[in-house]
C-alpha positions as CSV (number, residue, x, y, z in Angstrom):
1,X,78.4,10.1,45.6
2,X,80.1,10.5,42.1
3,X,79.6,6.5,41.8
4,X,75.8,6.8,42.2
5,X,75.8,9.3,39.8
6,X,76.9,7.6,37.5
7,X,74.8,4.6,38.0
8,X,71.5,6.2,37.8
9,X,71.8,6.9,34.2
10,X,72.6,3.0,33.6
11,X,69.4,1.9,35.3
12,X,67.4,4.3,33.1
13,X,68.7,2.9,30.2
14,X,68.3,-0.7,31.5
15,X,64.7,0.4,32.3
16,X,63.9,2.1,29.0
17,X,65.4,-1.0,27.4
18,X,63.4,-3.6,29.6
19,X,60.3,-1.7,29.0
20,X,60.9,-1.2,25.1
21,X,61.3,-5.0,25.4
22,X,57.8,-6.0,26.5
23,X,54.4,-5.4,24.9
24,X,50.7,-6.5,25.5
25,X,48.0,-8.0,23.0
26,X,44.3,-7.0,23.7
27,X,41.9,-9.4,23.6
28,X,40.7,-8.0,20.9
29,X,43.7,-7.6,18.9
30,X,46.1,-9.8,17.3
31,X,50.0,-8.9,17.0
32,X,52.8,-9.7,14.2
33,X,56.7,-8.7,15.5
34,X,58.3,-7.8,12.9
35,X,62.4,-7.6,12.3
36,X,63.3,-5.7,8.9
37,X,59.9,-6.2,7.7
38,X,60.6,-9.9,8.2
39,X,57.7,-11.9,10.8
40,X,59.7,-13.3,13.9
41,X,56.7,-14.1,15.8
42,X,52.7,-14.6,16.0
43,X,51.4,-13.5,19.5
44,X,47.4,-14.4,18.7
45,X,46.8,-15.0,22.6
46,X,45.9,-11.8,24.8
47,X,48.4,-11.2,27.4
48,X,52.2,-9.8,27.6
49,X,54.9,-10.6,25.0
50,X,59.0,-9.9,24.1
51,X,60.8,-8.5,21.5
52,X,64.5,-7.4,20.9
53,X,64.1,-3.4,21.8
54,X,65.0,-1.1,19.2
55,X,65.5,-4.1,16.4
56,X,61.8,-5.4,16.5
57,X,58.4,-3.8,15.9
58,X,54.9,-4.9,16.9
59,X,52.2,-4.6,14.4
60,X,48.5,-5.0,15.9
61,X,45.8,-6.4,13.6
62,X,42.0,-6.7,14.4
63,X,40.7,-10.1,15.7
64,X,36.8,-9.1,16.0
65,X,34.5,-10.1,13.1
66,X,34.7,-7.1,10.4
67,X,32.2,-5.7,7.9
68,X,32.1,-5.0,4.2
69,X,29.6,-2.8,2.8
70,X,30.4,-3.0,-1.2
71,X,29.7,-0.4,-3.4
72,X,26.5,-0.5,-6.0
73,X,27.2,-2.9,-8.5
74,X,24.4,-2.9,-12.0
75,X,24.4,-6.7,-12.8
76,X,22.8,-7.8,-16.5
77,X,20.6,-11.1,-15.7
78,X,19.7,-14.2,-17.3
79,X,16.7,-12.7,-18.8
80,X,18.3,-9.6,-20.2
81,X,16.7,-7.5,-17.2
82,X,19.2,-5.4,-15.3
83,X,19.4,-4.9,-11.8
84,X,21.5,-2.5,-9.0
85,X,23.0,-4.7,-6.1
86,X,25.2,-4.3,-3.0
87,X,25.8,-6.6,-0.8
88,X,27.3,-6.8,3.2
89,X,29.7,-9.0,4.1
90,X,31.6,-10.0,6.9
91,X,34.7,-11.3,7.4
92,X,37.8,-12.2,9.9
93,X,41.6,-12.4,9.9
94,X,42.9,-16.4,10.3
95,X,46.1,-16.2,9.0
96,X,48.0,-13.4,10.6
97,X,51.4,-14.0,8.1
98,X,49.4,-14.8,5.0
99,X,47.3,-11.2,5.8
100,X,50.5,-9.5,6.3
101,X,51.9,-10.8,2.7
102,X,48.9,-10.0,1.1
103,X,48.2,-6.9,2.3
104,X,51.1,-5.2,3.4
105,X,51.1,-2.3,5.2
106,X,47.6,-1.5,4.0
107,X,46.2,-3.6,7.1
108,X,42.7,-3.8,7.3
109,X,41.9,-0.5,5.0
110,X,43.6,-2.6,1.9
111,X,41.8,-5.7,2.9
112,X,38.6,-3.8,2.9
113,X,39.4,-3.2,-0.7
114,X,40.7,-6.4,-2.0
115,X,37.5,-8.4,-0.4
116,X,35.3,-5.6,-1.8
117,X,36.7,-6.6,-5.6
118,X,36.7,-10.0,-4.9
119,X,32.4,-9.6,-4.1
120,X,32.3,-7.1,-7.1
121,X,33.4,-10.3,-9.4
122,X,31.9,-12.9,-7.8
123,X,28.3,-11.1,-7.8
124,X,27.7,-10.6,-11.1
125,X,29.1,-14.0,-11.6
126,X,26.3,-16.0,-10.0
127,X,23.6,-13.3,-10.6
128,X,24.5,-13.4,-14.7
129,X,23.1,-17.2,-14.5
130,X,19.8,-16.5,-13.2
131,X,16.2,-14.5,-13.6
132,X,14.7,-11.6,-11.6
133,X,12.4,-14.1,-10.5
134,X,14.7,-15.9,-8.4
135,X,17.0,-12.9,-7.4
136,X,13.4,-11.5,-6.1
137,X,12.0,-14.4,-4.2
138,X,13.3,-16.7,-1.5
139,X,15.9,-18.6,-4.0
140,X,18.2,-15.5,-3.2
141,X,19.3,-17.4,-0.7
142,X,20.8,-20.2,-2.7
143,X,22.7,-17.2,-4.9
144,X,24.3,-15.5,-1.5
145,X,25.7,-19.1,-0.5
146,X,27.3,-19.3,-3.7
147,X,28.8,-16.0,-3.4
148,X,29.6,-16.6,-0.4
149,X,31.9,-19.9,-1.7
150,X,33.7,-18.2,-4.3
151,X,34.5,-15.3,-2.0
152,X,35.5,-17.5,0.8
153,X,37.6,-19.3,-1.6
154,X,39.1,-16.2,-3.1
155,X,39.8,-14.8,-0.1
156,X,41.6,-17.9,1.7
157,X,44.9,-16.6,0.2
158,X,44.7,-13.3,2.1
159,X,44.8,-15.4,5.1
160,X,40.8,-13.9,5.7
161,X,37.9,-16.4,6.7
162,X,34.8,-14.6,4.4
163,X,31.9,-15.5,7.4
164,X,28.8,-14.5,5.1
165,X,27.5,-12.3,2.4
166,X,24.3,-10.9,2.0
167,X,22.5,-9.0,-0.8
168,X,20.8,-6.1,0.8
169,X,19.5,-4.0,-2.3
170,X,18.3,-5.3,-5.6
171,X,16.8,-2.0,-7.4
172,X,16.3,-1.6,-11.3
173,X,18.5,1.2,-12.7
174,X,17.3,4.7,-12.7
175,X,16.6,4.8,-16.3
176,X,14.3,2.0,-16.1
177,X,12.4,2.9,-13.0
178,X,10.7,5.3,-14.6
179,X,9.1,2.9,-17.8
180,X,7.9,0.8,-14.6
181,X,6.5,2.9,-12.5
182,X,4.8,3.8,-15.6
183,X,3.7,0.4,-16.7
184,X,2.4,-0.2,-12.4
185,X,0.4,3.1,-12.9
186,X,-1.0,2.2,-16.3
187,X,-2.2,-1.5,-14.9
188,X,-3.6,-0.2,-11.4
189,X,-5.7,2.6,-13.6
190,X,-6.9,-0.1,-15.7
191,X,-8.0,-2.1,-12.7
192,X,-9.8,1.0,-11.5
193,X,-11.6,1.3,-14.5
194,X,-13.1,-2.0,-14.3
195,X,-13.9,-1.6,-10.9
196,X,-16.2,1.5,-11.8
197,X,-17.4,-0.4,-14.4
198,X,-18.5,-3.1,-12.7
199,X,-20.1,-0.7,-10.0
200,X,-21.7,1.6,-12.5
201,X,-23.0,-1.8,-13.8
202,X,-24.1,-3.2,-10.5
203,X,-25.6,0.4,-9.9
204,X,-27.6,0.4,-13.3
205,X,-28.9,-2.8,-12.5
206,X,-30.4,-1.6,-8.7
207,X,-32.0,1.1,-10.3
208,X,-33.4,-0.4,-13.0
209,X,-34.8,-2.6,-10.2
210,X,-35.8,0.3,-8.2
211,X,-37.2,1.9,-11.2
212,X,-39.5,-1.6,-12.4
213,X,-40.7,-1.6,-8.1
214,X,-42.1,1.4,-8.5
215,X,-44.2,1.6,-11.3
216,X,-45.3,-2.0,-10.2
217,X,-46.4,-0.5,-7.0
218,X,-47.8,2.9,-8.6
219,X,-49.6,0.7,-11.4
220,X,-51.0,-1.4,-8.1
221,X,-51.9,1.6,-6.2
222,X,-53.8,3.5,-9.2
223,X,-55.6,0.2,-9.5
224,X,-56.9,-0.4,-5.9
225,X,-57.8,3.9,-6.2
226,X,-60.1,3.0,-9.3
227,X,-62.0,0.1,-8.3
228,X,-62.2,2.2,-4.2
229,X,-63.9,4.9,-6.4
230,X,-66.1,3.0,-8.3
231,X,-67.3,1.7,-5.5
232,X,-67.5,4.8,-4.0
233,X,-69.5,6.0,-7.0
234,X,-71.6,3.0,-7.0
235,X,-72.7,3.5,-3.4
236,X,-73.2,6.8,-4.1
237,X,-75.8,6.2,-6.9
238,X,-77.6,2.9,-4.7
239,X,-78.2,6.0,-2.1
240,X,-79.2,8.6,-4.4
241,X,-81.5,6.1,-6.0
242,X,-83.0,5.6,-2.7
243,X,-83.4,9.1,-1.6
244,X,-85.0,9.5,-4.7
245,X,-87.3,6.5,-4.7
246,X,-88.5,7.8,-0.9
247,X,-88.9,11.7,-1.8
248,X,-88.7,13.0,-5.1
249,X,-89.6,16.5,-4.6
250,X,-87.2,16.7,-1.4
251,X,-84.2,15.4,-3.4
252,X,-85.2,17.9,-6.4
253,X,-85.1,20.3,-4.4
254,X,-81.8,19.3,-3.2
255,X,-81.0,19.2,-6.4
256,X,-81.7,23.2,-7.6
257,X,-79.8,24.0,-4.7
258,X,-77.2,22.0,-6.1
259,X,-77.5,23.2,-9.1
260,X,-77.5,27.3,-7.8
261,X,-74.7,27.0,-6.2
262,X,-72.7,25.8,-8.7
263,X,-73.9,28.1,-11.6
264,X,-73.8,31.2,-9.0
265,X,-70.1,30.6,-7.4
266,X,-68.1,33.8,-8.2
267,X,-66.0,33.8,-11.1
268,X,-68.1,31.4,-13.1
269,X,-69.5,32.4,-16.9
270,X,-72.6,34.6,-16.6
271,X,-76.0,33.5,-17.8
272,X,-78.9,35.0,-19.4
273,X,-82.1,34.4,-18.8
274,X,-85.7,35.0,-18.3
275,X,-87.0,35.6,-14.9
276,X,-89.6,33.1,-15.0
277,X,-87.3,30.2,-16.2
278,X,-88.3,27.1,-14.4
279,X,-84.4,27.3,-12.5
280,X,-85.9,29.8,-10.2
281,X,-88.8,27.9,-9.4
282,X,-87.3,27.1,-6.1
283,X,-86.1,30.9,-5.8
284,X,-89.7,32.0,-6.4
285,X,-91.7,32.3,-2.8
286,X,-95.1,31.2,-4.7
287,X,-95.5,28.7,-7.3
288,X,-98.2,27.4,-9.5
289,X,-97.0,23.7,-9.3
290,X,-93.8,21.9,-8.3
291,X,-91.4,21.4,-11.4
292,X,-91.6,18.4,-13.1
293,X,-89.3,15.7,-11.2
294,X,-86.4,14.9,-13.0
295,X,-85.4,11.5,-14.4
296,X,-83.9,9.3,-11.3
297,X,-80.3,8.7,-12.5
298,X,-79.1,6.1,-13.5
299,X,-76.2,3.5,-12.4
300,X,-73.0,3.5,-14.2
């Protein structure tokens, strides 16, 4: 009983010191061991490894594809214009002992740093030899490939593969943003005027068009209305001629009544005269003699 008391404590420690002996790599992970800071051994395959317990340490390290957003960066162009970029890259460990020289214990945090510097030098680098123009249009293209060379170079010695770079904003600065917006507006109100001017001059030109039908078709009307009544007045003559021609006591007589009810209508200037004026011959029940018959009239 005493003996097995004694030897339970020893298989603990044998345990403790068989388990503190063994550790596992994720597939997604890489692992450095480590003795006195010194690298004893590169376990880059998932599955389990060994260490001296108590004397070595494991350090893990991320073997997924990272990314790199960098911070606004204002870059002076060829041309003198100035521009605000950023960029995304994305990168991956390769060398697990050159990464844990360069970076220390910083891990990935400090490598997010130093490849972030490395971008913010090697922008303004390619983007100083070269014109909005080209930073603008498909040609950017071209400029993130040689970013991306001089940041995969620069970054080889961090034991980090740079897998690509990409600029994702190319803004003006906020002080000149407003002299363009400016300069757009000024240009799009000067297109608007010429728009209305060329409407108001298409417009002008359809009413004066409008304006030219219509006194051609009133001056055509007016003419057809004159020669209708002067036709009208011609036949009108040619039958009063004949009626005259056929009875001329019968169309004087027409006549004086004509004539009565025109100078007798209400409202009309009064006259003065004697009763026995020959225009009341035909008011008169009894007369000498018919009036004379007036003149037939004549044609215009």
């Amino acid at each position: 009983m005493m003996r097995a008391i004694h030897i339970v404590p020893v298989v603990v420690v044998i345990l403790v010191t068989a388990l503190s002996s063994v550790f596992i790599v994720d597939e997604r992970k890489k692992a450095l061991v480590l003795q006195f800071g010194e690298v004893t051994q590169v376990k880059e395959e998932a599955g389990l490894g060994f260490k001296l317990p108590f004397i070595q340490e494991v350090v893990y390290y991320e073997d997924r594809i990272l990314g790199l957003q960098t911070a606004p960066i204002e870059v002076t162009l060829l041309s003198d214009r100035r521009l605000v970029v950023d960029a995304f890259a994305r990168w991956r460990i390769t060398d697990l002992v050159a990464f844990r020289q360069s970076v220390g214990t910083g891990g990935e945090d400090r490598a997010q740093v130093l490849l972030g510097n490395i971008l913010t030098q090697a922008i303004p680098e390619v983007l100083g030899r070269t014109t909005q123009d080209k930073v603008l249009s498909q040609d950017r293209f071209a400029l993130m490939n040689q970013i991306l060379e001089i940041a995969r170079r620069e970054a080889a010695a961090l034991g980090v593969d740079v897998i690509d770079v990409r600029l994702t904003r190319t803004d003006l600065p906020e002080q000149n943003l407003a002299a363009t917006f400016a300069r757009m507006r000024a240009e799009r109100e000067r297109e608007a005027a010429d728009e209305k001017a060329r409407g108001g001059e298409a417009a002008q030109r359809v009413r004066a068009a409008a304006d030219r039908t219509v006194v051609e078709l009133t001056s055509d009307a007016r003419r057809q209305a004159d020669v209708i009544r002067g036709e009208a007045d011609a036949e009108r003559n040619r039958l009063l001629a004949d009626a005259f021609g056929k009875d001329p006591e019968f169309f004087a007589f027409i006549r004086s009544l004509t004539a009565y009810e025109t100078a007798l209508r209400s409202g009309q200037t009064s006259m003065v005269m004697t009763p026995d004026s020959e225009f009341f011959d035909y008011l008169r029940g009894d007369r000498a003699e018919p009036p004379a018959a007036p003149a037939a009239p004549t044609a215009p």
